[in-house]
Structure formats: structure tokens, C-alpha cells
VEXFI-989836 format. One line per field, with one value per residue (C-alpha): x, y, z; residue number from 1. Coordinates in Angstrom, 3 decimals. Example, Ala and Ser with C-alpha at 12.3 -4.5 7.8 and 13.67 -1.06 7.14 Angstrom:
2
X	c(12.300 13.670)
Y	c(-4.500 -1.060)
Z	c(7.800 7.140)
resi	c(1 2)
END
This chain:
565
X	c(274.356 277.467 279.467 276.980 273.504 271.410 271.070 267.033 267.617 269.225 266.731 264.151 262.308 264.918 264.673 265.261 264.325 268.079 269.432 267.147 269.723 273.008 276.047 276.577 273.261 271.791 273.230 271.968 271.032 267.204 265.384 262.527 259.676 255.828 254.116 251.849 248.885 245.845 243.354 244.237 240.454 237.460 236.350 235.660 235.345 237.936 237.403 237.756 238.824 240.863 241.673 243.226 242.058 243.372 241.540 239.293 238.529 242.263 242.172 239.399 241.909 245.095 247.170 248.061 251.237 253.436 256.741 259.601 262.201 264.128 267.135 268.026 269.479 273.455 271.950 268.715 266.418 265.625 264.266 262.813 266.467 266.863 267.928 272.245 273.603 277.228 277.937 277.778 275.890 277.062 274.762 274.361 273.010 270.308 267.017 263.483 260.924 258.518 258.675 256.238 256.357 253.888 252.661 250.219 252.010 250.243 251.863 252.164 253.616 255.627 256.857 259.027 261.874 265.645 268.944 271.060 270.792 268.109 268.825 268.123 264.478 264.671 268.569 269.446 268.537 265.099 264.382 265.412 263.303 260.547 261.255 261.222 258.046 256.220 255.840 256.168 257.000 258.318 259.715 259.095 261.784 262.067 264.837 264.702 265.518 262.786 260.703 257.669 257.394 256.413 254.701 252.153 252.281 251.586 248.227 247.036 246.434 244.265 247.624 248.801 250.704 249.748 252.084 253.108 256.257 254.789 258.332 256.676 258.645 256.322 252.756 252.347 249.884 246.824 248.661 247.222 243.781 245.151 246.076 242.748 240.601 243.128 244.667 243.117 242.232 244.258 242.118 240.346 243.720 245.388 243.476 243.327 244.914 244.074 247.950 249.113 249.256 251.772 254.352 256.789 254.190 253.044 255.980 256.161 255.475 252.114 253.255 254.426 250.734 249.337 251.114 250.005 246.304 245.359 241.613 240.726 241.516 244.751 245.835 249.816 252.574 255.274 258.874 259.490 262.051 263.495 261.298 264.946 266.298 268.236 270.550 273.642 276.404 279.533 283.055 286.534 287.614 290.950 291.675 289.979 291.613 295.348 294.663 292.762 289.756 286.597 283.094 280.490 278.179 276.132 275.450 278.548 280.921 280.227 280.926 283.937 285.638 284.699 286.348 289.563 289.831 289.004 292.140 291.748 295.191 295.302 292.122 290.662 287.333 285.165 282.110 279.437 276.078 274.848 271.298 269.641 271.906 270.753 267.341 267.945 269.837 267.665 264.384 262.476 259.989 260.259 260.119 260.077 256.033 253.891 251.812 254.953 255.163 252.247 252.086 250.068 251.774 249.746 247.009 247.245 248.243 251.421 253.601 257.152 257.965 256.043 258.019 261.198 263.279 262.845 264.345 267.156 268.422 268.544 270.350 272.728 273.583 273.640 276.646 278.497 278.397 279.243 282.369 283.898 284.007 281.575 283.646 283.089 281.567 278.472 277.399 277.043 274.265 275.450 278.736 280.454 279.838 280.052 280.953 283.860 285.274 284.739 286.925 289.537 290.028 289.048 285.637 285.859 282.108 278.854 275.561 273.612 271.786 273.462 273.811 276.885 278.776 279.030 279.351 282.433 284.426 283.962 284.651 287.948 289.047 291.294 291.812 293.587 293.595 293.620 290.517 288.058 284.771 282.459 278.638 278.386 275.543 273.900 274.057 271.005 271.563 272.382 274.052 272.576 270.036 268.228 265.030 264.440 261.464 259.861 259.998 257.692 257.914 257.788 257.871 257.695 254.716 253.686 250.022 247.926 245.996 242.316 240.117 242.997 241.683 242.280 244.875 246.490 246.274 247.392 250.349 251.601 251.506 253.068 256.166 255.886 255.832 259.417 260.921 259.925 261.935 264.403 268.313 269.355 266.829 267.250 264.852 266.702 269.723 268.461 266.666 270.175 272.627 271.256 272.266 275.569 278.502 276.268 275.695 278.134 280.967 281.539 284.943 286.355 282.247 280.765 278.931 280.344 278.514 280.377 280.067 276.910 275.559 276.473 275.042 271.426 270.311 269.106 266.805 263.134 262.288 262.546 260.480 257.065 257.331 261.028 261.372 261.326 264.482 267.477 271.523 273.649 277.352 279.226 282.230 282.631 281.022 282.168 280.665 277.023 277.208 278.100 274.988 272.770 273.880 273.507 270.229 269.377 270.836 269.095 265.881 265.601 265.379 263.145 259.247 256.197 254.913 251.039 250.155 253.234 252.758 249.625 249.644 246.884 245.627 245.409 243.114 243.745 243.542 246.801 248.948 251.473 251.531 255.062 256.368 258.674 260.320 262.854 264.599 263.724 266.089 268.955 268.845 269.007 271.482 273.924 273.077 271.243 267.858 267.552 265.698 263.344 262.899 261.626 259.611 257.890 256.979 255.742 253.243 252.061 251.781 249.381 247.449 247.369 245.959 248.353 246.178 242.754 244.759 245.661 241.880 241.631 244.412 243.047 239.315 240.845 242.989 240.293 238.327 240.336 242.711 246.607 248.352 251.289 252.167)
Y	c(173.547 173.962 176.850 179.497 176.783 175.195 171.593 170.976 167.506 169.046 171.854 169.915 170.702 170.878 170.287 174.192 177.563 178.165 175.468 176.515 177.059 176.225 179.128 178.665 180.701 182.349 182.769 180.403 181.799 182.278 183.347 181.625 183.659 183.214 186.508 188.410 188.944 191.065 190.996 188.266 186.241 188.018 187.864 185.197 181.372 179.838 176.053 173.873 175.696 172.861 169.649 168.153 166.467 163.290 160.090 160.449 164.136 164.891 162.504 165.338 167.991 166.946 167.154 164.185 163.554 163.227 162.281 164.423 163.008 165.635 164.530 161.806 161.693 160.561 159.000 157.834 158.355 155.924 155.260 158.925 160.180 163.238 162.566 163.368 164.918 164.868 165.938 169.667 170.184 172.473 175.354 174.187 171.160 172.509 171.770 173.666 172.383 175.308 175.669 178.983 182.319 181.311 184.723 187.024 190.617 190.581 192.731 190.780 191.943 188.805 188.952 186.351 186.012 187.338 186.452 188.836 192.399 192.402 193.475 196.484 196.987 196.240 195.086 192.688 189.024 190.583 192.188 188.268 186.362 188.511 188.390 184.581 184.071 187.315 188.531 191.983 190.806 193.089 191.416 192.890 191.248 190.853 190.678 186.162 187.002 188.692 187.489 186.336 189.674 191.533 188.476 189.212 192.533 192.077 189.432 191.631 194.290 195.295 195.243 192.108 191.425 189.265 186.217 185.985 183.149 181.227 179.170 176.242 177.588 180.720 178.659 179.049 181.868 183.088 182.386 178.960 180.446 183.683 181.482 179.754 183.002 185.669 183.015 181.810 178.218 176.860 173.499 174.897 175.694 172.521 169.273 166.169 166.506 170.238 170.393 169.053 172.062 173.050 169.995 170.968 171.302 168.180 166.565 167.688 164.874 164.030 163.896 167.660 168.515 166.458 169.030 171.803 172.033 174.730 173.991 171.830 173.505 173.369 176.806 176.409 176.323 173.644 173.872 169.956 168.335 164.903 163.089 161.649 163.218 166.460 166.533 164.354 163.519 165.065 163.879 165.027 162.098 163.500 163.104 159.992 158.300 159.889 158.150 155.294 155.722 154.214 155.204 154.550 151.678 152.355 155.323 153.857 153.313 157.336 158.461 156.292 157.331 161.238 160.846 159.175 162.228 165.089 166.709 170.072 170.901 170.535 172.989 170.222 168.441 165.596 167.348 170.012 169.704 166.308 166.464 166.454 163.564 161.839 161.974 159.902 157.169 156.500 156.998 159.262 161.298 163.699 167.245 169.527 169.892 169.784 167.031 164.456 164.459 162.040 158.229 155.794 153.016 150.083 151.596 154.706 157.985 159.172 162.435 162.086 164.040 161.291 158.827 156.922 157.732 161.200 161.180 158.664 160.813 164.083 161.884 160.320 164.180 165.174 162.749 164.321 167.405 166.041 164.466 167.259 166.392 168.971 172.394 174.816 177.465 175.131 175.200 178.768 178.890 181.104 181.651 181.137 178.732 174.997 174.778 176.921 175.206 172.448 173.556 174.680 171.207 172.629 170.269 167.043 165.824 167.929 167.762 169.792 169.906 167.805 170.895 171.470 168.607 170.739 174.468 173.098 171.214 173.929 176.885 174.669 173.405 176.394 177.284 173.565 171.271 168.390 168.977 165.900 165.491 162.648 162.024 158.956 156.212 156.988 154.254 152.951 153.722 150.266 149.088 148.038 149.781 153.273 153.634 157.828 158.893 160.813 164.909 167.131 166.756 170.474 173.337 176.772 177.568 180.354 181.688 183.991 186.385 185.830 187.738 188.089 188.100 184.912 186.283 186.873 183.566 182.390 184.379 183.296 179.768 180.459 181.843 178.714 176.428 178.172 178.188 174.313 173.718 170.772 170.628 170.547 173.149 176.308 177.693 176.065 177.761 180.983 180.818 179.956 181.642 184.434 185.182 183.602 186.881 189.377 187.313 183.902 182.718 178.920 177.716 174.360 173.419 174.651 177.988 180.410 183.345 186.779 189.954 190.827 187.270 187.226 190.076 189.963 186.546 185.330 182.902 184.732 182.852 179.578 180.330 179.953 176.310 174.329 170.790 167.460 167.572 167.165 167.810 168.535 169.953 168.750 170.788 168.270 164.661 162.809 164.629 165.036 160.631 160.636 162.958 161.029 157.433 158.647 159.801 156.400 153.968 156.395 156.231 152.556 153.021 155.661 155.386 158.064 158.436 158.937 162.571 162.155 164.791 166.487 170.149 170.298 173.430 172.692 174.373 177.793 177.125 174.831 176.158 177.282 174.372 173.355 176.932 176.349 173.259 173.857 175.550 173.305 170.610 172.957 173.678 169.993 168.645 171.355 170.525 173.892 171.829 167.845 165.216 165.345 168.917 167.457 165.036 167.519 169.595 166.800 166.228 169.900 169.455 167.034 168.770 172.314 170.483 167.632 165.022 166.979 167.548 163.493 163.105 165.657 164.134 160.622 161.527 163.618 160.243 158.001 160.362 161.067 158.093 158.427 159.779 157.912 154.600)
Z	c(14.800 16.409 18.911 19.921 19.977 22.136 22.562 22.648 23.530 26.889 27.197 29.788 33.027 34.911 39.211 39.164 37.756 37.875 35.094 32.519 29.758 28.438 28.922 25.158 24.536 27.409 30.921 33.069 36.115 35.927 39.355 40.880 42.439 42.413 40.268 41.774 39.759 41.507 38.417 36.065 35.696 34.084 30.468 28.421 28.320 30.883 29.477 32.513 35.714 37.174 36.386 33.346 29.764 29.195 27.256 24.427 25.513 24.823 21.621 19.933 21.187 19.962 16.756 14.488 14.627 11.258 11.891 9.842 7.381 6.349 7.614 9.571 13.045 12.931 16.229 16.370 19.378 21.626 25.175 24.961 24.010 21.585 18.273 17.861 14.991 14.456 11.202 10.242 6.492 4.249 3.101 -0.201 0.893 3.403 2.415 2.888 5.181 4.665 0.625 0.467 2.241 4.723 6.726 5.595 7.134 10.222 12.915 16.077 19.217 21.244 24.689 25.813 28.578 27.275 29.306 28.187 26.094 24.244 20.237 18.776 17.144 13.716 13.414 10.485 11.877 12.895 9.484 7.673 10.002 9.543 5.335 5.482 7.842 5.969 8.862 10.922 14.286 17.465 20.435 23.309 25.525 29.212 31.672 32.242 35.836 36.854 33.889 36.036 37.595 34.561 33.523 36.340 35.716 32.104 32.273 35.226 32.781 30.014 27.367 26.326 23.450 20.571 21.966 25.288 26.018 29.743 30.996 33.143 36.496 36.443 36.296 40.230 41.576 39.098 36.424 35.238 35.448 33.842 30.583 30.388 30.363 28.247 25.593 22.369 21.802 18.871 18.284 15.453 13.765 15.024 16.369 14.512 10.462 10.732 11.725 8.246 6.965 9.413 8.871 11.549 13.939 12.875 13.557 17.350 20.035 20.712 24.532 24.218 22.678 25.528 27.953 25.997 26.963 29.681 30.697 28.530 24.975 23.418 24.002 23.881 21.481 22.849 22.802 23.289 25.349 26.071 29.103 30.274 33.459 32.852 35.607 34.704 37.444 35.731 36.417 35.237 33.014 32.645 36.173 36.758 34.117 34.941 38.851 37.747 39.854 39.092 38.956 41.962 41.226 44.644 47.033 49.809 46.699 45.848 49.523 49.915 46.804 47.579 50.900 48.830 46.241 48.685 49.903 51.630 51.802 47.853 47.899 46.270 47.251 45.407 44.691 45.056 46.022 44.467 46.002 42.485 41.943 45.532 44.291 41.327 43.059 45.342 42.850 44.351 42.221 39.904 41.607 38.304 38.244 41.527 39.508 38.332 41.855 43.254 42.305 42.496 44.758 45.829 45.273 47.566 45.985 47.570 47.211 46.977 50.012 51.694 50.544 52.595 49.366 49.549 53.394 52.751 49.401 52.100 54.341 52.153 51.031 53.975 54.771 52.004 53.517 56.978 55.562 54.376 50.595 49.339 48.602 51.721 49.522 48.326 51.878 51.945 49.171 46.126 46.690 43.209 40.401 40.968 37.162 37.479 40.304 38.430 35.023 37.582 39.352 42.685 42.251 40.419 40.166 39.555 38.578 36.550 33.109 30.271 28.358 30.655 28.832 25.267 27.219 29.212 27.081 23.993 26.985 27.985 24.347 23.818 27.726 28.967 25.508 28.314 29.948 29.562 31.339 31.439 32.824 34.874 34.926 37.635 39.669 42.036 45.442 46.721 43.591 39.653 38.058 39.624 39.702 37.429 36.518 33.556 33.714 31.254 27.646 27.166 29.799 27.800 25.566 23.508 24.074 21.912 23.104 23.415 20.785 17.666 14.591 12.274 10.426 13.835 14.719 11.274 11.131 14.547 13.499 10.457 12.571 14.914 11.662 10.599 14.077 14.410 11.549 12.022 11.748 8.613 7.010 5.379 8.446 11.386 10.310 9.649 12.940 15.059 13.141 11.014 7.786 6.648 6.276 7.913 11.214 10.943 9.081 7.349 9.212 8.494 7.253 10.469 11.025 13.896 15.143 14.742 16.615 15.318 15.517 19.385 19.367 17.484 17.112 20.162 21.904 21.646 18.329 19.024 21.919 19.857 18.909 18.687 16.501 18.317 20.713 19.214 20.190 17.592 17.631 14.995 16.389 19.026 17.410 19.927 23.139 20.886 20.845 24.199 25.498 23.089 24.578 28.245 27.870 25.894 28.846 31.320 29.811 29.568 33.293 33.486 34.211 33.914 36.812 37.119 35.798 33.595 30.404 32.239 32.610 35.539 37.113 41.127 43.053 44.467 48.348 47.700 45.415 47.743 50.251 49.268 48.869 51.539 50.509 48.630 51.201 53.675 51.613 51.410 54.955 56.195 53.621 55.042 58.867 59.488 59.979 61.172 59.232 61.799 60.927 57.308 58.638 60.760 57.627 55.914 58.430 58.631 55.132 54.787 57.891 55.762 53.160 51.670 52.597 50.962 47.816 47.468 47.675 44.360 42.759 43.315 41.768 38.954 38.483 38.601 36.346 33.842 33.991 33.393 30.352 31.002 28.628)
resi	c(1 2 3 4 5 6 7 8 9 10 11 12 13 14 15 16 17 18 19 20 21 22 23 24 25 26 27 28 29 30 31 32 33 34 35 36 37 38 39 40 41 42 43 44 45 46 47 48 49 50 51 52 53 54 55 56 57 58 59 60 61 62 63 64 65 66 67 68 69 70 71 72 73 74 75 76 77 78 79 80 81 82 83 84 85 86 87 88 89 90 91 92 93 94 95 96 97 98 99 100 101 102 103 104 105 106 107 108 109 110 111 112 113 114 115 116 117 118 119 120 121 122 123 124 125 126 127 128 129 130 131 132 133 134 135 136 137 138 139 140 141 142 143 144 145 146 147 148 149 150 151 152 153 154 155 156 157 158 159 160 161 162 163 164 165 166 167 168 169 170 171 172 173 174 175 176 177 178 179 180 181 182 183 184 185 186 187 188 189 190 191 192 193 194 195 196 197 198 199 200 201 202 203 204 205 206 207 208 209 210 211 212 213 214 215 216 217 218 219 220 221 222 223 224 225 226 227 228 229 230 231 232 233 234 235 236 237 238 239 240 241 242 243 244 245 246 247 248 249 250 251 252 253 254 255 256 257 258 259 260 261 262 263 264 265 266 267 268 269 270 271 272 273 274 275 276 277 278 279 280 281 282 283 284 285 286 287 288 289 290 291 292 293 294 295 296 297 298 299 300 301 302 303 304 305 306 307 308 309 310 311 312 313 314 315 316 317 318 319 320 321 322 323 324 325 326 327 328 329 330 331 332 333 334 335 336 337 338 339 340 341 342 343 344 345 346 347 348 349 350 351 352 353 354 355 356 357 358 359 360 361 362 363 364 365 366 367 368 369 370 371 372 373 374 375 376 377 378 379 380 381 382 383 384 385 386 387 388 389 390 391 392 393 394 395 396 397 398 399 400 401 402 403 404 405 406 407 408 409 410 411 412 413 414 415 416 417 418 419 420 421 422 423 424 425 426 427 428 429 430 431 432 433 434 435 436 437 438 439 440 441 442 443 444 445 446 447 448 449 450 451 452 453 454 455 456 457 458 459 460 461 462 463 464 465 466 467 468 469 470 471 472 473 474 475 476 477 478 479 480 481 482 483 484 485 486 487 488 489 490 491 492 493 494 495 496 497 498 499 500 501 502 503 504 505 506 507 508 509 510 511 512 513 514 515 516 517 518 519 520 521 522 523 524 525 526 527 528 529 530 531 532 533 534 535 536 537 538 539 540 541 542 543 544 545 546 547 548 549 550 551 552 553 554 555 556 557 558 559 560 561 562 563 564 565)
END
């Protein structure tokens, strides 16, 4: 795996809808939005209607897990890390993970999200997927952008395709109770040893099984990820290293060296918008799922909004912007790429996901040979250790449609089986690159996707199960240790919080109390709203109904205990 992949050990829940991907697949701009959906219920049994399975009822549900060995990590994961491969491996020594033809011929029909143009029907990497699975699958891609749109449109109606790809950004709305009443349950194929005869599946995470039961059946097919916080606090190393700065170690260190670096008349500031950052210094909790959100703390549930960290992160932020070292344009929301002002020197520290660290340095290898970025420790707020906390261990799923036929069913997990392949398989390859002189070339040992690769293989299979997360770009060994080793000193300070690895289906009457959020930080970090303002909000919250839903989240706790270790 090398230029033109995806690192799945950066490929997480992310704090936004708009960091989904890395630029060296898909673009990464995906909008946010709640569907619509006017008619999704009716028909069928809908499991539990709320809720979530955890305990022995989950134990019945779940797969066993059977760890793989085909090839072992260059790096091996720890503290919830991904696994790092450095080393490319030649063709000839790929080996086979799934040693028989597995599908049957079944025609399936798969919709899933696409960021970019989708391929022609039937083109070359399509036709020797399909040959490999024994399959005869059609993708019936959608525009990622506006995926959750026709995602409404699509389980509101009486046509739904065999597999339908759910991203965990567009469960708001109907949606969670449209996936419990028009999606199959795949226990009978899967709990327990009945996934042995699946052995990549096998080898997924229990933890990313654990998130994929929707009321009360396991009714999804994961695409795992790393529990370890996403968002990494990027610096340019070159620069740093050419003025001999040093890194923060506390929240006052980071403002007082971004007030050193900034100079305006250079058209040079310290940083963009670091509030993803802010929360992890100061530990406040997780805010990529509504239900990662609450925590037990001394005994009373609490949200994180509610929570003195969650004001004193916005405040700290806000400072940043109040001192002039944020670049003018991040105040004005969507004006330009923080990323490019970053490669240009205009920025010099940035957050976002840790698939930035590969995309940048291979987009600036051939553009300014000098170009060197790091990711810093993030430091706690008032100096040592932070306090991060666990996101999702998977947050796409494939679903199958309610009512398909066995064979259906069989042949859809026969494609997940293939696509869940691990690195250094005759499938993972196939399924990232294609076929080798019709889609990529060999170059110095490592595979590069031509035209025709850029062109046809995309994204869409990996979509219906991915392997255990992993990062591997041999092209650049030294940045895949470096990602690896970040996300292993960051996890040994990361906790789960309470509903850690739940998916849970809120009730209706509250699923959009914190709609408004999200906007409401953005405004007060950039002094267009007080902290008061927040604070304000908060309380209306829990008036609206914040303080009702702590009472459900505390019995569905208390019933159903915690799934965190």
C-alpha cells in the first residue's frame, strides 16, 4: 500500500463530517446535514426500538474473534494503535487469505457514498473484482456530499438496493430506526464460530462488532478504525527545527510561542483553528457520537457540554483568535484550505486527521524536497499528560436489505470476506490497486496507480467490511512509524468513556437537541457570540430536554451496564 491508498489506521470518527478521508483517495470535504426521511418505519421486525445491547445479550450476538497472521505488522499495535507497515511486498510474494472463489453469482445492487466521478459500469477493475469474489455486483454510487440526501430518499422508498453503505455522520433523523426495520440481521450468518468460515471477518475487532448492532441484532458490516483520537496537532518541522523553537508542553506555552512565530507583515501566522485540538488538551469528551459524549463522573451522568472543560477549551481558543495568531481567513468560516496554507508556510500548525501526515508530505515530496512536517504530543492543558478519550471503533457499515434471499446474504459476505482482506494479500491488493499493467505499475518495488487506476478503482469496495486498521506506505517508512508511534503514546492516555463502542438509538423527541451546537462553538471561538452565550444554551438544553435524556442514559446505563474495559 503505498501513493494513491488510504491509511485505515487514520480512517476514524472524526469530530467532523468534513475530515472523513485522506486527499490521497477521496476529496475530503464531505457535508453534514440531517436526511429527511417521511416514510422510513413499517414492515417487519424492528428488534429493539431504542436502547443498546451490551453484556451477555451482546455476548450471544457477537462474532468470535480469530486474530489474523498473514503477515505481520513492521509495527505492532499497541494502546489501541493501528498496526504500521513499512515495507512494500513484492507480488510474487503476496499470499491468499481467501484460497476458493467464494460467491455463488448472485447479482447484488450496492449503494454507497463516492467523492469523486464515479467509474464507468462494467470498466476493467469492476469486471476483476467481481471474477475474484464470483460475484455480479453494480454500484450504484452517490455524490459523498450530499450522500445523506439520497440516503433518505432511498430508505423512504419501496427500492432499496441489495447493500446500502450508512457513514456514522448520517445516523441522525429516522434513520437509526430506518436500519432496524429495512436491514437483514446477519447473526445467523455470523455470531459466535459461525464467522470462521469467513476468516477476515473473523479477524475484525470484537469492539467494531460491538458497534455494529442496530436494535439489538447484528445487522452491520464494520469498516474498523483505531479508538485513538484522529485529530493530530500538525507542525512544520522544517521550520521549527531551522529556528529552534520548541514544542508546547501546556496550553500558555502554545499561546506564547504562537504569539512569537506570528508575523503579519510576513503574511505569516502560527496556526488555524485548533479548537479540535483545545478539546483534547483540556480533556473534554469525545464529541464524534451523541453517546461518547455522557460520562459517568462521581456518580452523576454528565454531558460534556456540561462540563468546565468544555468552556475553558472555547476560551482558551478563543484567545487564539483574539491574539491575532490564527490566519484572518479561518475566522471567516470556509474561506480556503487550512492545509494549503499550511504547505505554503502562510500557517505553521494545524489540526486535522492523521491521514494528513502521508497526503502532505507525498503532495510536497516533489513540489519543495525540504518540506518536513511533524504531529506534536498533545500536551495537557496545564502541562504533562492530557486527559483524550476513546472515539468509535468503526463508523461506516454496510446493511442488507431486509427479505434477500440466502444466497443474497451469502454472496454479500463473501464480497465483505475479500474486501477485509489484510495487507499483504493477493485480495488487498487487488482491492486498492487493481490489476497490476492494466490499472498500476511496479516502480522501484512499490505499486503506483496509472490513469486508469486513478480513474476506476475507487473507494466503494472497501466500504462493505475493511481489515483491522492498519497504515501502511512503504513509499515513505519513516512517516508510516511516526503515525503508528503517535497514536501508541496517545493512546496510553486515552480512556473509554461510558457508552464507549455502543451504537445506541436515542429517542425521537431528542434527537436534534444539540443541532445547533456546532455552530454555536464556531461562533464564540471567533468572538461573534460570548461564553456566556454557551452557557446560556447549555441551560436551555437541559430545559428542552437535556436533563430528561441523562435520566434515559443513566437507566439504559444501569441496565445494560458499560461496554467499555
Amino acid at each position: 500500500m503505498t501513493p494513491n491508498a488510504v491509511s485505515r489506521g487514520s480512517r476514524r470518527s472524526a469530530p467532523s463530517r468534513r475530515t472523513f478521508l485522506s486527499a490521497t483517495a477521496v476529496a475530503a470535504a464531505v457535508a453534514g446535514g440531517v436526511p429527511l426521511l417521511a416514510a422510513c418505519g413499517g414492515g417487519g421486525d424492528t428488534g429493539k426500538k431504542d436502547g443498546t445491547t451490551t453484556g451477555k445479550d451482546a455476548a450471544r450476538i457477537l462474532p468470535a474473534f480469530v486474530a489474523g497472521t498473514v503477515v505481520a505488522p513492521d509495527v505492532t499495535p499497541r494502546n489501541g494503535s493501528a498496526a504500521g507497515f513499512t515495507r512494500a511486498i513484492p507480488s510474487a510474494e503476496l499470499k491468499a487469505s481467501v484460497p476458493a472463489k467464494r460467491g455463488k453469482g448472485a447479482a447484488l445492487t450496492v449503494m454507497a457514498p463516492l467523492w469523486g466521478t464515479p467509474p464507468a459500469p462494467g470498466n476493467p477493475y469492476y469486471k476483476a473484482m467481481n471474477e475474484a469474489i464470483g460475484t455480479d455486483v453494480t454500484w450504484q454510487n452517490q455524490d459523498g456530499n450530499v450522500y445523506d440526501q439520497k440516503l433518505g430518499a432511498v430508505l423512504a422508498s419501496s427500492e432499496i438496493p441489495d447493500v446500502v453503505v450508512i457513514p456514522g455522520w448520517n445516523l441522525g433523523g429516522k434513520i437509526p430506526t430506518a436500519i432496524n426495520a429495512k436491514f437483514e440481521d446477519l447473526g445467523p450468518y455470523l455470531s459466535g464460530d459461525k464467522v470462521k468460515a469467513y476468516p477476515n471477518l473473523a479477524a475484525i475487532p470484537t469492539d467494531a462488532w460491538q458497534r455494529s448492532i442496530f436494535g439489538g441484532k447484528l445487522r452491520g458490516l464494520p469498516m474498523p478504525a483505531s479508538y485513538v483520537t484522529n485529530i493530530a496537532p500538525f507542525y512544520r518541522k522544517d521550520v521549527f527545527d531551522a529556528k529552534g523553537w520548541q514544542l508546547p508542553r501546556s496550553a500558555d506555552e502554545f499561546l506564547a510561542l504562537a504569539k512569537e512565530i506570528t508575523s503579519a507583515k510576513a503574511k505569516v501566522w502560527a496556526c488555524g483553528d485548533m479548537t479540535w485540538t483545545a478539546y483534547n488538551m483540556f480533556g473534554v469528551l469525545s464529541g464524534s457520537d451523541k453517546a461518547l459524549g455522557w460520562h459517568l463522573v462521581d456518580g452523576r451522568l454528565v454531558n460534556r457540554i456540561e462540563t468546565p472543560e468544555y468552556l475553558e477549551a472555547l476560551e482558551w481558543t478563543r484567545k487564539l483568535f483574539d491574539a491575532g495568531v490564527v490566519h484572518p481567513d479561518e475566522k471567516a468560516q470556509n474561506q480556503g484550505d487550512t492545509g494549503n496554507r499550511f504547505t505554503a508556510g502562510q500557517v505553521l500548525i494545524y489540526n486535522n486527521d492523521l491521514s494528513h501526515w502521508y497526503a502532505k508530505t507525498s503532495e510536497q515530496a516533489s513540489q519543495n524536497p525540504s518540506f518536513a512536517m511533524g504531529a506534536m504530543d498533545i500536551p495537557g492543558h496545564a502541562g504533562g499528560a492530557p486527559k483524550l478519550w476513546a472515539t468509535n471503533p468503526a463508523n461506516i457499515w454496510a446493511f442488507v436489505r431486509k427479505g434477500s434471499s440466502k444466497a443474497v446474504i451469502e454472496d454479500v459476505l463473501a464480497v465483505a470476506d475479500f474486501t477485509a482482506a489484510p495487507y499483504g494479500t493477493k485480495e488487498r491488493m487487488l482491492t486498492d490497486y487493481g490489476v497490476e499493467g492494466v490499472h498500476h505499475t511496479v516502480e522501484d518495488g512499490l505499486p503506483v496507480k496509472n490513469d486508469a487506476g486513478n480513474l476506476e478503482v475507487n473507494s466503494s469496495w472497501m466500504f462493505v467490511a475493511s481489515p483491522a486498521p492498519y497504515i501502511a506506505h512503504p513509499d515513505t517508512p519513516e512517516v508510516t512509524k511516526a503515525m503508528v508511534e503517535w497514536q501508541q503514546r496517545m493512546g496510553a492516555v486515552t480512556s473509554k468513556s461510558s457508552f464507549y463502542g455502543m451504537t445506541i438509538t436515542e429517542p425521537a423527541q431528542w434527537t436534534g437537541l444539540m443541532n445547533d451546537f456546532e455552530q454555536l462553538e464556531k461562533d464564540v471561538v471567533r468572538g461573534r457570540k460570548k461564553v456566556s452565550d454557551m452557557q446560556q444554551a447549555v441551560s436551555e438544553w437541559r430545559s428542552k430536554g437535556g436533563d430528561q435524556l441523562r435520566d434515559w442514559y443513566r437507566k439504559l446505563l444501569d441496565t445494560t451496564g458499560s461496554a467499555a474495559s
